[in-house]
N, C-alpha and C positions, 0 to 999 in steps of 0.2 A: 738261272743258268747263263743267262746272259744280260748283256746291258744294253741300254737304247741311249742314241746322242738326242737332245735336245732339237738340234736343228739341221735340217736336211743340205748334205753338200749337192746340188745338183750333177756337178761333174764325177762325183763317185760311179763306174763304171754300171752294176748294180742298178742303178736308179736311171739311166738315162736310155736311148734310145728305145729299142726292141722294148726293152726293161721297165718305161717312164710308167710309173706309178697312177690310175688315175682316182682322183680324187672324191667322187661318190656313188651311191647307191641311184640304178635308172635301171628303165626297163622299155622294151622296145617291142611294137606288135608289128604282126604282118609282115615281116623281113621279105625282103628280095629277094627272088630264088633265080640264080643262072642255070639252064639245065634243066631236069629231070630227078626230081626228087624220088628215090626206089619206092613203090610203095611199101615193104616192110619196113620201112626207115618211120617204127609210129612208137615216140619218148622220148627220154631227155639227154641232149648229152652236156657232161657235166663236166668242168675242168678245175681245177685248184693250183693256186699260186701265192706265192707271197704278192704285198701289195701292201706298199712303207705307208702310214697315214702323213697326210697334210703336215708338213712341218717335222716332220723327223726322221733322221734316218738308221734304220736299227743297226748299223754297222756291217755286216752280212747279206749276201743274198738271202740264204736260207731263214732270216730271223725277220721277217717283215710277216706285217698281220697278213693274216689267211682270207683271200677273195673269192668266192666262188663266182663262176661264171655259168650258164645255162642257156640253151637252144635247145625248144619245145618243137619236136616235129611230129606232123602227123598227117594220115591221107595228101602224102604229096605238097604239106604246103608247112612254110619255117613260122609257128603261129607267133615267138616269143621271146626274145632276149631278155637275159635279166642277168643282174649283178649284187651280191651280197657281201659285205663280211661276214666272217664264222665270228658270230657274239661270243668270245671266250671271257671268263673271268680274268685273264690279259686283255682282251681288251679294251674290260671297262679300271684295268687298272694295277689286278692284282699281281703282286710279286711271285714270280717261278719261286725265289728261296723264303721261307718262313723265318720269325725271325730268333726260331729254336732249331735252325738250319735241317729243317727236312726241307723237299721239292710239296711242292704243291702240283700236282699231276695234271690239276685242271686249268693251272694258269699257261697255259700254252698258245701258241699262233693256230696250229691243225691249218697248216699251209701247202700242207703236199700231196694229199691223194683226195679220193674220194671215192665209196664204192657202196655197193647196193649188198646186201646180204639178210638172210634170213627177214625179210622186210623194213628191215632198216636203209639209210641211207647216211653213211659215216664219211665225217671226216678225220684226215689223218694225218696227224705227226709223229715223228718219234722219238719226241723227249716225253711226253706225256700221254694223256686217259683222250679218246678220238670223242668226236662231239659227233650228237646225231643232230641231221635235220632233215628237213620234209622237202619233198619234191620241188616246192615252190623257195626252195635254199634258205626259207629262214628256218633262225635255229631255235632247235628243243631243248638243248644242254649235253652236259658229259654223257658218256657212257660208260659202265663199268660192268656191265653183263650181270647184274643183279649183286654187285659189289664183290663180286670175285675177282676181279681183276684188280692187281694191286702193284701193278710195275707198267712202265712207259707201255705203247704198243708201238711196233714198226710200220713205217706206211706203206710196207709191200708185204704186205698177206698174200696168201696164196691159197685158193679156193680149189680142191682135186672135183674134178669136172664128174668122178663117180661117183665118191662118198658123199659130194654137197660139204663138207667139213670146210671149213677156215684156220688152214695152220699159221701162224704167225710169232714173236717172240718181241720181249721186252727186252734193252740193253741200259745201262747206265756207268755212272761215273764209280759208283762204291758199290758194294755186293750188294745184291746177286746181281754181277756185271750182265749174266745171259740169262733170260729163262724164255724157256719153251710155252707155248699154249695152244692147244687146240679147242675150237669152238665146234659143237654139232652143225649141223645144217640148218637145225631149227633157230640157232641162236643161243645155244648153253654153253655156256666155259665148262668144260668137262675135265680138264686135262693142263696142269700146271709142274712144270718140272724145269729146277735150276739146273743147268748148262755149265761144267766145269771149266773157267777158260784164266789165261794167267793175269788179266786187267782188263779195265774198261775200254772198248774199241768204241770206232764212230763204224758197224756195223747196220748200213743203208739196206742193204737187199740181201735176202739168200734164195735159196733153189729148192723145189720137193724134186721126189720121183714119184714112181708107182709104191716103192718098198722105203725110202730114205728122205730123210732133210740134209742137206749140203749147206752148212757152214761156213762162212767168210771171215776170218780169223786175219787182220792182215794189217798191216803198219800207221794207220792214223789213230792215234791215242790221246785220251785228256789230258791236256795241260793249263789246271786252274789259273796259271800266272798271266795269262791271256786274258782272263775276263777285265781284267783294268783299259783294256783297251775297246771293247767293243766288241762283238761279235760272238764268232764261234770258237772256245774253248780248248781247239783239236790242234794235232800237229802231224807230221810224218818223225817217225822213230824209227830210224834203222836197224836198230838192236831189238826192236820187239820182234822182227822177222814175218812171214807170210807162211798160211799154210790153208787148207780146205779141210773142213771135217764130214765124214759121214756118220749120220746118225741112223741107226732102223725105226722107220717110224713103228714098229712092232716090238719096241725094246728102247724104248725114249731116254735120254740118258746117258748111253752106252755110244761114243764117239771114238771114230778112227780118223786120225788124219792123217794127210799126207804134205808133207813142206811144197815148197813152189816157190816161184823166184818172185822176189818181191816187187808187188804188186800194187794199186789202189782198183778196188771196184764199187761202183757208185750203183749200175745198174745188169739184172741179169737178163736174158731174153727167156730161157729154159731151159732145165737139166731133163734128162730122160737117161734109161738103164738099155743099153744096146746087148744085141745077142750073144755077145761074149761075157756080159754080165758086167760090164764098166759103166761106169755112169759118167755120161756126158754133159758135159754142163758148156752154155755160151752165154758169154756175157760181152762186156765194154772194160777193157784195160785200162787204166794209167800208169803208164811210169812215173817216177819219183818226178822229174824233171817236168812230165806233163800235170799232173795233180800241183806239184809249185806253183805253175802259169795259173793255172784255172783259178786253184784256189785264190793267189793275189787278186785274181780279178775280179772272185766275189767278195772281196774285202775281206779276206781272210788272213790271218799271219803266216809265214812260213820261213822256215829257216834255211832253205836253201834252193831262192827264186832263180831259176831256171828258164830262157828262153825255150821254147820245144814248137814243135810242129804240130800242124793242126789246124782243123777250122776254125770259126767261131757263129756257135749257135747264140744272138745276141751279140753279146759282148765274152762270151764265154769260153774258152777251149774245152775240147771233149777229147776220148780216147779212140779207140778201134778193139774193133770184132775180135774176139780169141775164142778159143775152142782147147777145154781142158778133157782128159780122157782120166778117171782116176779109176784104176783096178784093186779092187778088193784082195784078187788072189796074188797080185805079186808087191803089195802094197805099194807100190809107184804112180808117178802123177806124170804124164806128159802134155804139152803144153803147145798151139800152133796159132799163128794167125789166120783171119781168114778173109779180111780186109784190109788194105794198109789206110783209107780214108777215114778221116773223123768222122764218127757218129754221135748220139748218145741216142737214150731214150727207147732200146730195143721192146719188142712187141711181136703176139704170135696171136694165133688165132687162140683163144684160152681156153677151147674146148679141147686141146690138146696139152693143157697145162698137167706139166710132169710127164708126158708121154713122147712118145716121136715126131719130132716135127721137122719136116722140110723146107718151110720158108720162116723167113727172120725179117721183120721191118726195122727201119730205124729214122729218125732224122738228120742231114747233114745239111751245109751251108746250101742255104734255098733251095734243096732239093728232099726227097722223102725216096728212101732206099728200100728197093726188095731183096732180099738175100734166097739162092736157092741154095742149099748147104749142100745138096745132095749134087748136083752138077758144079757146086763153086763159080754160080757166075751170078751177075745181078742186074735189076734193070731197076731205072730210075724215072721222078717224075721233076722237072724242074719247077719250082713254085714262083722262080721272079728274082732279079737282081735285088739286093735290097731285104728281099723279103725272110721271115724268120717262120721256117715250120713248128709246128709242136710236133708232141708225141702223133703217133697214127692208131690208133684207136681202131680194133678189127671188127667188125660187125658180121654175121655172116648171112649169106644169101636166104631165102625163103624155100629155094630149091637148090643146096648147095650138094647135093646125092653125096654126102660122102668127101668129098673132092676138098682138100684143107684150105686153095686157098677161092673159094666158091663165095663171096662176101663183097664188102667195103671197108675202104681205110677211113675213117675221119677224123682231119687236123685243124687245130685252129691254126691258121697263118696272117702273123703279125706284117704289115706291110709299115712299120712305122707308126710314130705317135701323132703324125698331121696327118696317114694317111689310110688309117682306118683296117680292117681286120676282114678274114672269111673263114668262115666253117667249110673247109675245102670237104668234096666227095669224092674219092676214086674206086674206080675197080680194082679189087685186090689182086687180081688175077694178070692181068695185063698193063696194069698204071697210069691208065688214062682218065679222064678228068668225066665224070657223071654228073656231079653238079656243084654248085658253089652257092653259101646263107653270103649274104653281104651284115654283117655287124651294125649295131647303127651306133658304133664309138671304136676306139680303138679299145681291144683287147690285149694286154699286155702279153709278153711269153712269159709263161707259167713252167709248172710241173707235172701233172700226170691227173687223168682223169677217166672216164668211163661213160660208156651206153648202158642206158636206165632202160630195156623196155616195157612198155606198158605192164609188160604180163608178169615184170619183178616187183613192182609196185601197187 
């Protein structure tokens, strides 16, 4: 799917600062704790990112090998740092294309998620089959659910906090461009259903509810003529157009959509069905204009590089907060901001995943954002000039009575490549600082990851 250059440009945006790549596998005991370790805070939290090897640079943010990072905490104290690559059959070598031009499912990076489910421990990309591995990040191999699964997986599954189930969907380049899948709780692929859609999209994230799957349907599309170049395959097509589908998850298959103005969405926070029966979905916009910038600056192609506003998470621009209302009964889609600041990387407490939720986290420039959707106002935490947050990762309290936002955020925050890393703590609730792991290396900004507790493993 993609091509790797030879030899690493260091000035490629991607690869430097916040970004800098590091070069091997270490592990760290007894970490430095600032603060007040909760004592519910007893497992692992785990993070995923690209991370380019020694000597080369894969052209893309997105297309550099998969690094897993880990801090082991328990009874109040950080016992553990560790750092792995995901041993893919990429990469000890193998080619993504065969050379009877099928994908090989298993040659992938698996550089962007990571999550715990039915006692496993996956990692995730979304051109390919997720690799498991064990607490201690080294790896077991692919996954394919007892070989039922036979299309890419998406690295944003989505777990309904009733059923236990894992909805999630495969996309690709040729048919079947969409299919559905749902896993039981326990770990069974139960449930496989192609998705009618008019071509292959670069389809990152989508939305459950309580009754539906919301659909992202929307203008970055494959365009094979890019691969000569490096990277990522994609483009913006303004003739493919934007729209939202609802699916019943009671009638898998059966898709309504609603058009929308054209959009790119990379990450969602959560949909839920409000008392008029609409289903409300918020995510992270980009305009065409903002999606140009970013992309360029992950080394990506784009056909009409646009300066745009914005911060920069890294080296990266990101979008802003929107809030889509789509009504079944008058099939119309309405559409509002409800930030004008760059974010990305939105986050809820996920025991409220597909249900009603009132607060919204996110990351912006050296700061980490709480959203109250319901009052429309927000409070923030600043992390440091200079300094780059990750995602906020919601943990929740031991005595949380109910209360949504009753917990902790925890991010990793990049302070730079000479200047070393922290497993930041806050309180969910009010944004103040509970404690901080001091890193013993710099941990690079990544993509998205998870709390393991003991009791998942």
């Amino acid at each position: 799917m993609t091509t790797t250059k030879d030899t690493a440009e260091p000035n490629e945006p991607y690869l430097v600062g916040h970004f800098t790549p590091v070069t091997d596998e270490t592990e760290g005991l007894g970490l430095k704790v600032t603060g007040t370790l909760p004592p519910e805070l007893n497992g692992r939290y785990l993070r995923n990112g690209p991370n380019a090897r020694p000597g080369q640079a894969p052209g893309h943010l997105f297309t550099g090998s998969g690094m897993l990072h880990g801090v082991r905490l328990r009874d109040g104290r950080a016992e553990w740092y560790r750092n792995r690559w995901v041993r893919t059959s990429k990469l000890a070598g193998a080619p993504f294309s065969r050379a009877d031009g099928t994908a090989d499912l298993t040659a992938v990076n698996a550089n962007t998620h990571v999550i715990a489910h039915a006692d496993k421990l996956l990692t995730l990309v979304e051109n390919g089959f997720p690799y498991e591995v064990t607490g201690d990040l080294e790896t077991v191999g692919p996954c394919t659910f007892g070989g039922r699964l036979t299309t890419a997986m998406t690295a944003h599954p989505k777990e309904d906090p009733v059923t236990g189930e894992l909805l999630f969907f495969g996309y690709g380049a040729v048919p079947p461009y969409l299919t559905y899948h749902r896993l039981s709780a326990v770990g069974e692929l139960v449930e496989s259903r192609e998705i009618t859609v008019p071509a292959g999209t670069m389809m990152h994230d989508f939305a459950i509810t309580e009754n539906h799957v919301v659909w992202l349907d929307l203008p970055v599309v494959f365009d094979r003529t890019l691969l000569a170049g490096g990277g990522m395959p994609m483009r913006w097509d303004d003739s493919y157009g934007a729209r939202l589908g609802l699916m019943r998850r009671d009638a898998a298959g059966e898709v309504r959509w609603f058009d929308i103005d054209p959009c790119y969405v990379f990450h969602v926070g959560n949909a839920h069905e409000d008392a008029a029966g609409r289903v409300v979905l918020d995510a992270v916009r980009y305009s065409r204009e903002a999606f140009g910038t970013m992309w360029q600056a992950m080394g990506g192609h784009v056909a009409h590089p646009t300066a745009a506003t914005g911060w920069v998470l890294g080296e990266t621009q990101v979008g802003s907060v929107h809030r889509w209302l789509l009504d079944p009964a008058t099939g119309t889609a309405s559409e509002q901001p409800l930030d004008d600041r760059g974010v990305e990387m939105p986050t809820i407490n996920d025991a409220l995943t597909g249900r009603h939720h009132r607060y919204l986290y996110a990351g912006a420039s050296h700061t980490l954002v709480k959203y109250d959707t319901e009052a429309g106002t927000a409070r923030t935490y600043g992390t440091g000039a200079g300094t780059s947050p990750g995602e906020a990762v919601f943990v929740p309290a031991r005595d949380a009575d109910g209360e949504e936002d009753a917990g902790y955020l925890l991010s990793m925050v990049s302070h730079g490549p000479d200047r070393g890393s922290e497993l930041l703590v806050l309180d969910a609730g009010d944004m103040t600082r509970v404690a901080s792991v001091e890193m013993p290396r710099h941990v690079p900004a990544g993509f998205h990851g998870s709390w393991v507790p003991d009791s998942a493993t």
